[in-house]
C-alpha positions as CSV (number, residue, x, y, z in Angstrom):
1,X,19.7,8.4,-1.0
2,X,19.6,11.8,1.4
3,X,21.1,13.7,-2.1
4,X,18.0,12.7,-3.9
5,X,15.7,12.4,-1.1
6,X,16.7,16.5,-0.5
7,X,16.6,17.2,-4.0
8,X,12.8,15.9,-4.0
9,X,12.1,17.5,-1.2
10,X,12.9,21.2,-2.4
11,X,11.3,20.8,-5.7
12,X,8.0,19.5,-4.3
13,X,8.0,22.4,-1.8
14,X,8.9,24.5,-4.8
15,X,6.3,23.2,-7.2
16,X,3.4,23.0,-4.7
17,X,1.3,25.4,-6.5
18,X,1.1,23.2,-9.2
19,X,-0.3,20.4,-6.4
20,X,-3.1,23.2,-5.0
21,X,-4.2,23.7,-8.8
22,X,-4.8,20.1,-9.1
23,X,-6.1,19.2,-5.6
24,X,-7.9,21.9,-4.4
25,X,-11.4,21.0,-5.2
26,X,-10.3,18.0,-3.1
27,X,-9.1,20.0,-0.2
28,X,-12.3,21.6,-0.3
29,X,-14.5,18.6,-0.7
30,X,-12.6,16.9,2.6
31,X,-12.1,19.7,4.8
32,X,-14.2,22.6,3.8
33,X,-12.8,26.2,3.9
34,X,-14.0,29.0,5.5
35,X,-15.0,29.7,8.9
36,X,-15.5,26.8,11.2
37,X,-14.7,25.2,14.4
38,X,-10.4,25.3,14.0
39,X,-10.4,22.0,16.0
40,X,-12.8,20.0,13.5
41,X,-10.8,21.4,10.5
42,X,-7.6,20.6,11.8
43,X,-8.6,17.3,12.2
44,X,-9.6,16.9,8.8
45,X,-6.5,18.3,7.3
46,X,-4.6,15.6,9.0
47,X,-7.1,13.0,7.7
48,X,-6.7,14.1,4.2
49,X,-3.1,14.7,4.1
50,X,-2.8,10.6,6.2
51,X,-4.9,9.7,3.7
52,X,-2.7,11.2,0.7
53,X,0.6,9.8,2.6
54,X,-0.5,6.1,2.6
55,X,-1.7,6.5,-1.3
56,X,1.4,8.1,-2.8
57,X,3.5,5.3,-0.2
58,X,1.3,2.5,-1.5
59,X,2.8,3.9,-5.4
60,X,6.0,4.4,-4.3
61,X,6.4,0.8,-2.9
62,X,4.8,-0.4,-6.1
63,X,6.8,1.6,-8.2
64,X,10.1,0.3,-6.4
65,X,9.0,-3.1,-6.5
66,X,8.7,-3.1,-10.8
67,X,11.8,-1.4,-10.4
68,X,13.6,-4.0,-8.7
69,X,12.1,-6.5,-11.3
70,X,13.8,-4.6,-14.1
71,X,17.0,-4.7,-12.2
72,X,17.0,-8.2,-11.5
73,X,16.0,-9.3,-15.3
74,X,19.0,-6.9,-16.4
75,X,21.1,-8.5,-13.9
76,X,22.5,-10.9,-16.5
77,X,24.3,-8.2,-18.3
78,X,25.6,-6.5,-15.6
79,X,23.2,-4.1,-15.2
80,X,22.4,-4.0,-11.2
81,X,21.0,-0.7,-11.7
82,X,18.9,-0.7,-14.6
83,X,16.0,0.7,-13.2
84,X,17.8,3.6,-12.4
85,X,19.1,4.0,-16.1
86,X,15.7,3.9,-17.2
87,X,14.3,6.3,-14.5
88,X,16.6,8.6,-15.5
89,X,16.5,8.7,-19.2
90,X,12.1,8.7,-18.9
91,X,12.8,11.4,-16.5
92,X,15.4,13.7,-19.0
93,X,12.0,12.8,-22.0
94,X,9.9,14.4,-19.6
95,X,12.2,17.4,-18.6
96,X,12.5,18.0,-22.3
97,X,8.4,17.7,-23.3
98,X,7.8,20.2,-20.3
99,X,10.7,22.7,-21.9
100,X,9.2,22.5,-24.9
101,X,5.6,23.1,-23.9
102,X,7.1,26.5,-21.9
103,X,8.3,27.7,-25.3
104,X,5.2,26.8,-27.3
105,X,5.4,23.6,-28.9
106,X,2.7,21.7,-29.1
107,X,3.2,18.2,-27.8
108,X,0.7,15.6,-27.5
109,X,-1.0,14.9,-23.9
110,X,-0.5,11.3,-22.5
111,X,-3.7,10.2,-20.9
112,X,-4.1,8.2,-17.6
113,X,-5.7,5.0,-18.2
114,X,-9.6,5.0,-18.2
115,X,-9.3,2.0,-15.5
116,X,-8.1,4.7,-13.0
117,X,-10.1,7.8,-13.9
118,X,-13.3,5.2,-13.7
119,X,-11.6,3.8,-10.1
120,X,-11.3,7.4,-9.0
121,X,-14.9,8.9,-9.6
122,X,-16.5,5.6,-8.2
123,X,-14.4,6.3,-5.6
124,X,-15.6,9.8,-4.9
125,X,-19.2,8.7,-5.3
126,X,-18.4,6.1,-2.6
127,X,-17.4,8.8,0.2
128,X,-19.5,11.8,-0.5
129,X,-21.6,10.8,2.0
130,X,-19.6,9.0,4.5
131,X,-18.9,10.9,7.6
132,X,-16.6,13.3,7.6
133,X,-13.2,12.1,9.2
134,X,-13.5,8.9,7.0
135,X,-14.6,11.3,3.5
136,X,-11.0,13.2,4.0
137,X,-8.7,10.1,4.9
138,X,-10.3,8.2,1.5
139,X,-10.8,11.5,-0.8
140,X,-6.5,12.2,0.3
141,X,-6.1,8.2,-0.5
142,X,-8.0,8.4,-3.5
143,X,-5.7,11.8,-4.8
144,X,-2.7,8.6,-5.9
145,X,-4.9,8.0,-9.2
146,X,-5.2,11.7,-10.2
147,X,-4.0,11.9,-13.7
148,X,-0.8,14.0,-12.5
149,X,2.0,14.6,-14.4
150,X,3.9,15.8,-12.2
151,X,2.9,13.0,-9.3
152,X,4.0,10.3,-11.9
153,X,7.5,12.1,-12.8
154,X,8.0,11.2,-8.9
155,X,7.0,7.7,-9.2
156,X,9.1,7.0,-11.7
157,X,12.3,8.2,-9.9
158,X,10.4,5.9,-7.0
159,X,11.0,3.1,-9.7
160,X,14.7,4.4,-9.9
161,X,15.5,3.3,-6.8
162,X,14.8,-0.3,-7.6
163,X,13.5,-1.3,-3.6
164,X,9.9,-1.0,-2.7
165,X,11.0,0.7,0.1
166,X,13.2,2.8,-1.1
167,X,10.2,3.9,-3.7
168,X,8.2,4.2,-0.7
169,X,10.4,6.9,1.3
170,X,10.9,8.7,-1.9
171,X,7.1,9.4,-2.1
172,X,6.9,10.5,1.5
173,X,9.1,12.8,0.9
174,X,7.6,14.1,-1.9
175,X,4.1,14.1,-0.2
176,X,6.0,16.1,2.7
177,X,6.5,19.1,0.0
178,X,3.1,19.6,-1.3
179,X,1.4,19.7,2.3
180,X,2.2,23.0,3.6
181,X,0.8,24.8,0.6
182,X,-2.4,22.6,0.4
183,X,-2.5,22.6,4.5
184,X,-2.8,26.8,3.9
185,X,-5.7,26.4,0.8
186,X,-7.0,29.7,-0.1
187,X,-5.1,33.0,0.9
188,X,-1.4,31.0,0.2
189,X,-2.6,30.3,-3.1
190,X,-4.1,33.6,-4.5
191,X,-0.3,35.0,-2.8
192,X,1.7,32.7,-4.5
193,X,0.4,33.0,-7.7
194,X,1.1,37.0,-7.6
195,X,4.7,35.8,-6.8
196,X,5.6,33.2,-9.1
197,X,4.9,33.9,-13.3
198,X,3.0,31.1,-15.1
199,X,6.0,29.4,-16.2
200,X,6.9,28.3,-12.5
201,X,5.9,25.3,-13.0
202,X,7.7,24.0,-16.2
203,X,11.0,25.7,-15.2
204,X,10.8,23.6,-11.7
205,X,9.4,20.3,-13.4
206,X,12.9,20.9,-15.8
207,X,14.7,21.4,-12.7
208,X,13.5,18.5,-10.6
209,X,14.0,16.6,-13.8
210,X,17.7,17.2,-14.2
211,X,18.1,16.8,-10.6
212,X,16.7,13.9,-10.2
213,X,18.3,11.9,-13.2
214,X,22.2,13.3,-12.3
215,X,21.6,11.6,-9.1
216,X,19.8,8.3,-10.1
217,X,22.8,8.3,-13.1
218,X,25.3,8.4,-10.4
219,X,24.0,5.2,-8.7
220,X,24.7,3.5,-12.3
221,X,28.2,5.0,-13.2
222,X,29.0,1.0,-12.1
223,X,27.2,-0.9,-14.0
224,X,28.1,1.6,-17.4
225,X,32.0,0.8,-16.7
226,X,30.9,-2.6,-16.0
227,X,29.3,-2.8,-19.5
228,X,32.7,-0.7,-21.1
229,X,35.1,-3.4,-19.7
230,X,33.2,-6.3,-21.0
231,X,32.9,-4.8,-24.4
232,X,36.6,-3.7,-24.3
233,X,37.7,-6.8,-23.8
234,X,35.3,-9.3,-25.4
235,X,35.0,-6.6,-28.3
236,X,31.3,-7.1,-28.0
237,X,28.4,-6.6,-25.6
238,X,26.6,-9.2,-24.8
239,X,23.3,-9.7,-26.3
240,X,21.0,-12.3,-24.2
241,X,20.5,-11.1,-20.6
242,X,20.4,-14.3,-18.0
243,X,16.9,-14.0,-16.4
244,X,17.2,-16.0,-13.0
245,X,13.5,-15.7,-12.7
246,X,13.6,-18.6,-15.9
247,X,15.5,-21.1,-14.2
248,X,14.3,-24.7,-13.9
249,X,14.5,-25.9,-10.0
250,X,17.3,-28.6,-10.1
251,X,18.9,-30.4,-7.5
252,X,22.1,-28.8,-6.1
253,X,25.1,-29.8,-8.3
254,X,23.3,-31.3,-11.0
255,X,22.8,-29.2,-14.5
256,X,19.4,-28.0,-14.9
């Protein structure tokens, strides 16, 4: 878990830019920039960036708990962690539809659903005009349902680890990257843009990518051998998973 949870950690740091082009209108809309009393805006940054932690944890734990479904339906075929499996090859998908896109091919654009874009302008609406300590803690709550590639590649290695909580710390600690950037909005950005080339992004999206799925592969080298022995010795893989969640209540000893 610290592997990964370091490995997360670096590239969201690294790829932070990305996070001020995407959120900072919202930065500006919950904390204001320029000149100002230092106390008041300090304040507001840690509103907005609260706010932001308990939205990406509230994915992460949901993202863990589905995860832990899919592990517990594979369960039947030996597959303790099949969340992981999956995670990992969605993950390698998206490392390859990024490369691609840095070299010019035109991919198609996957689309967050309507339900959330509608959910997050309402949203927005709701807390223009609410005073201002409460406008940044529900505008940095309300940044979870951006339409975010790059948030969602991180939710899905959340899903990975197959434990709501587990999903939850590894948001946290990708929330924990993008805030130093976004916490310096304005002169940070304009200098890190003369440093890095366009293509940062897509080469540390590939990177995070690869990272991310050696790591969750590693937690499923088991279950693979697992799967190799059976079909070694059985000369087939079994087809029909066992889904404990199916199972008529019986009394103890007696066949369902």
């Amino acid at each position: 878990m610290i592997p990964l949870l370091g490995a997360i950690l670096i590239a969201s740091l690294a790829g932070s830019l990305h996070c001020a082009g995407m959120c900072g209108a919202f930065v500006t809309l919950a904390c204001g920039l320029g000149n100002g009393d230092v106390r008041e805006k300090a304040r507001l940054q840690v509103c907005y960036h609260g706010g932001r932690l308990v939205g990406y944890a509230l994915l992460g734990t949901a993202a863990g708990a589905v995860g832990k479904a899919i592990n517990v339906g594979a369960s039947g075929v030996g597959l303790t962690h099949a969340a992981s499996i999956f995670a990992a090859a969605t993950i390698m998908l998206i490392a390859v539809g990024v490369a691609c896109r840095a070299l010019g091919v035109k991919l198609p654009h996957a689309h967050s659903p309507k339900t959330l874009q509608r959910a997050f302008r309402l949203g927005l609406q709701f807390v223009a005009k609410a005073q201002p300590t409460r406008r940044a803690l529900a505008i940095g709550s309300l940044t979870a349902l951006l339409p975010c590639g790059w948030l969602y590649a991180f939710v899905v290695v959340a899903a990975g680890t197959g434990q709501p909580t587990h999903g939850a710390i590894v948001m946290a600690a990708f929330w924990l990257g993008t805030v130093p950037i976004l916490a310096s909005f304005g002169a940070g950005i304009s200098i890190a843009q003369r440093w890095f080339g366009s293509r940062t992004r897509a080469v540390l999206t590939v990177s995070i990518a690869l990272a991310s799925s050696v790591l969750l592969l590693r937690t499923a080298t088991a279950d693979l051998a697992t799967l190799a022995a059976s079909a070694s010795q059985s000369g087939t893989v079994p087809t029909e998973a066992h889904c404990p969640l199916c199972e008529s209540s019986s009394p103890s000893g007696s066949a369902p």
